[in-house]
ROSE-438352 format. One line per field, with one value per residue: residue number from 1; residue in one letter; x, y, z of N, C-alpha, C, O in turn. Coordinates in steps of 0.2 Angstrom, whole numbers, plus 5000, padded with zeros to 4 digits. Example, Ala and Ser with C-alpha at 12.3 -4.5 7.8 and 13.67 -1.06 7.14 Angstrom:
% residues 2
torgu [1 | 2]
segu [A | S]
n_east [5066 | 5064]
n_north [4972 | 4989]
n_up [5039 | 5035]
ca_east [5062 | 5068]
ca_north [4978 | 4995]
ca_up [5039 | 5036]
c_east [5066 | 5064]
c_north [4984 | 5000]
c_up [5039 | 5039]
o_east [5071 | 5067]
o_north [4983 | 5006]
o_up [5042 | 5040]
***
This chain:
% residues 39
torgu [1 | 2 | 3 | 4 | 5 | 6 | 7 | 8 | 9 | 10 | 11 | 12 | 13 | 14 | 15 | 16 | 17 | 18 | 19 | 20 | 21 | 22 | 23 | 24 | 25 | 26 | 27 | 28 | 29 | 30 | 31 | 32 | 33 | 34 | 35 | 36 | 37 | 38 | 39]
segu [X | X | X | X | X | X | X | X | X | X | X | X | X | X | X | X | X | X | X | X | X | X | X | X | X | X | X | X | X | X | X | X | X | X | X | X | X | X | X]
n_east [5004 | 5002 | 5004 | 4999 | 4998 | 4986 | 4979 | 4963 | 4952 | 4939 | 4922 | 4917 | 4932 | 4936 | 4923 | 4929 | 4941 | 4940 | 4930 | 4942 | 4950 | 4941 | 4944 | 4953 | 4959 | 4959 | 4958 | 4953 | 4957 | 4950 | 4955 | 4950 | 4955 | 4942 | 4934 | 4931 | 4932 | 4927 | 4936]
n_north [4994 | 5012 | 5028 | 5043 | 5061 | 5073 | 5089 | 5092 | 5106 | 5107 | 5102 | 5102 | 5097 | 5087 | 5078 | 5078 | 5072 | 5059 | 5053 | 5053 | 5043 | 5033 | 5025 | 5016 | 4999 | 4998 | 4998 | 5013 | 5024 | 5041 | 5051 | 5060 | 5065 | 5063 | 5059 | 5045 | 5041 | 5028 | 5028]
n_up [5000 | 4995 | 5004 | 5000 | 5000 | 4997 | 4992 | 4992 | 4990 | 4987 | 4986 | 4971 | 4967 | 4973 | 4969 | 4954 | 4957 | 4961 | 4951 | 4942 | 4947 | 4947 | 4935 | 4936 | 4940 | 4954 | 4974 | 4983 | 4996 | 5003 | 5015 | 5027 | 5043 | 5051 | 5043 | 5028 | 5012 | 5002 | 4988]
ca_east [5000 | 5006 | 5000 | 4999 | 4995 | 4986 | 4975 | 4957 | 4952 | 4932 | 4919 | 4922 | 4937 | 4934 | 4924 | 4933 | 4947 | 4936 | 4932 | 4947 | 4952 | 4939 | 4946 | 4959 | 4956 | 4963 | 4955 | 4957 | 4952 | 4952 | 4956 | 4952 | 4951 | 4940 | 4931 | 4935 | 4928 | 4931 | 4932]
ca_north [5000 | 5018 | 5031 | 5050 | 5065 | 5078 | 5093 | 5093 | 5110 | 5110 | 5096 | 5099 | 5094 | 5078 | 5073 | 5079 | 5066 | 5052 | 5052 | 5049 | 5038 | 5027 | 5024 | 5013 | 4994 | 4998 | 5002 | 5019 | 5028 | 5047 | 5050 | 5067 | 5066 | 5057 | 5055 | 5041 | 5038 | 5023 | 5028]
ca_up [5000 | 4995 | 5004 | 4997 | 5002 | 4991 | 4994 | 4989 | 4993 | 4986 | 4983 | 4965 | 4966 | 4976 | 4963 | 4950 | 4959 | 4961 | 4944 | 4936 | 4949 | 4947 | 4927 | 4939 | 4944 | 4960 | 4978 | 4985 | 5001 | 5004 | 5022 | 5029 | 5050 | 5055 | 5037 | 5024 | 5007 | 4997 | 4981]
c_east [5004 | 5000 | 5004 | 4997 | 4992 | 4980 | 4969 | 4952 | 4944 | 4930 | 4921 | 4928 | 4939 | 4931 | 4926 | 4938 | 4945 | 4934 | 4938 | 4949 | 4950 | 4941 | 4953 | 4956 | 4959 | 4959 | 4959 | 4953 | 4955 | 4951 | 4955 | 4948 | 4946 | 4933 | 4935 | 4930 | 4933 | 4929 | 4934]
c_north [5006 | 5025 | 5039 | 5055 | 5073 | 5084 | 5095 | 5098 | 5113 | 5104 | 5094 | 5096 | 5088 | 5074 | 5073 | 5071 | 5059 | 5050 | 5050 | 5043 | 5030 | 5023 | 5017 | 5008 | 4992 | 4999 | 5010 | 5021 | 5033 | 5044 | 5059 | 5068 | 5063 | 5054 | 5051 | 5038 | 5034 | 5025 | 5023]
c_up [5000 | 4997 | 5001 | 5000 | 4998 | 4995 | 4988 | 4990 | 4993 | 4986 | 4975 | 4962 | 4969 | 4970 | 4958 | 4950 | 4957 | 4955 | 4939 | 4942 | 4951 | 4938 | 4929 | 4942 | 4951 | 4967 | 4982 | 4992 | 5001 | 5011 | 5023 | 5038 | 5051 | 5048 | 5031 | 5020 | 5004 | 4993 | 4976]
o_east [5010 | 4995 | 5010 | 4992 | 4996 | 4977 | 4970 | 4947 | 4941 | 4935 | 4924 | 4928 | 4944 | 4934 | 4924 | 4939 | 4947 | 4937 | 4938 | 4951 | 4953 | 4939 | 4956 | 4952 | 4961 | 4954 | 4965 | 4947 | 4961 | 4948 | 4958 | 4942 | 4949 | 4929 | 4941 | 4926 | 4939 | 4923 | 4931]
o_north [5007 | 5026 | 5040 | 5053 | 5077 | 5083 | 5098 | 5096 | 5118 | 5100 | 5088 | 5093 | 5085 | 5070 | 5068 | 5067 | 5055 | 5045 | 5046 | 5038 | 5025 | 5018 | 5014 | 5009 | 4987 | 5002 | 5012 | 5021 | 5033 | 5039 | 5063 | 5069 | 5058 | 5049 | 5053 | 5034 | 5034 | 5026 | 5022]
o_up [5003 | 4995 | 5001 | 5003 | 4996 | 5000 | 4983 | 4992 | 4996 | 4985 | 4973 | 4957 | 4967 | 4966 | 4955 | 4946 | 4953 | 4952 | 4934 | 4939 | 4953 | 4938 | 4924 | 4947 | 4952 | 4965 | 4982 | 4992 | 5000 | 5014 | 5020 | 5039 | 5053 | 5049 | 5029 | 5022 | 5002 | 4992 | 4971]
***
């Protein structure tokens, strides 16, 4: 597991992220405090 750290600073741009990172047969979780999307 490789973890990253990026700055997603609106919703837009969340899913903006999630979007392309679903084009990827991989799992992913956002983490921010004490919330955690799998996307």
């Amino acid at each position: 597991m490789k973890t990253v750290q990026i700055s997603l600073n609106s919703i837009d741009k969340v899913k903006s992220f999630v979007n392309e990172i679903t084009k990827y047969d991989n799992d992913f979780d956002l983490v921010s405090g004490r919330y955690v999307i799998d996307a």
